[in-house]
C-alpha positions as CSV (number, residue, x, y, z in Angstrom):
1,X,15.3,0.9,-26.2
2,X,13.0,0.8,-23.2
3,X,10.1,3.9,-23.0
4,X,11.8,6.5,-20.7
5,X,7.6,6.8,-19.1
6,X,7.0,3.4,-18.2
7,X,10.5,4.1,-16.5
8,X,9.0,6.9,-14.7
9,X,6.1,5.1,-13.8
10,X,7.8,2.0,-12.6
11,X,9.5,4.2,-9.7
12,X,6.3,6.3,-9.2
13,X,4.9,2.6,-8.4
14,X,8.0,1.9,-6.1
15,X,7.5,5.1,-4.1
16,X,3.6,4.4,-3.9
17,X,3.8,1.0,-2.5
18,X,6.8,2.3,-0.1
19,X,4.2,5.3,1.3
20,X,1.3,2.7,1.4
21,X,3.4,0.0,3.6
22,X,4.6,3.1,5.5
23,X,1.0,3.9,6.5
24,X,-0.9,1.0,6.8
25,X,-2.6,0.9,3.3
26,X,-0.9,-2.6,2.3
27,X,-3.5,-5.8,2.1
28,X,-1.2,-7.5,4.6
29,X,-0.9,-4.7,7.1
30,X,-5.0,-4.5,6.6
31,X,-5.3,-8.5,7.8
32,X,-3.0,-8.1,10.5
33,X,-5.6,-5.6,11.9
34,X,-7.6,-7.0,14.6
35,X,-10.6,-4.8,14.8
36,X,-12.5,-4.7,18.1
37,X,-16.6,-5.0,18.6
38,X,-18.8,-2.5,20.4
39,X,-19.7,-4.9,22.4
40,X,-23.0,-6.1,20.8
41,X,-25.3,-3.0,21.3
């Protein structure tokens, strides 16, 4: 019989990766980034 927390935490981690991709928190999203310089000052 599987442990009804690690079910609850299985879909707590499904819902946090789904918020994170949503806003921008996800490693790929983060290298898809291109940041932009000052300018050199």
């Amino acid at each position: 019989m599987k442990n009804p927390a690690l079910q609850v935490q299985a879909e707590a981690e499904r819902t946090f990766l789904q918020f994170a991709a949503r806003f921008g928190l996800t490693p790929s999203y983060l290298q898809s980034i291109r940041w932009r310089g000052d300018g050199g000052s």
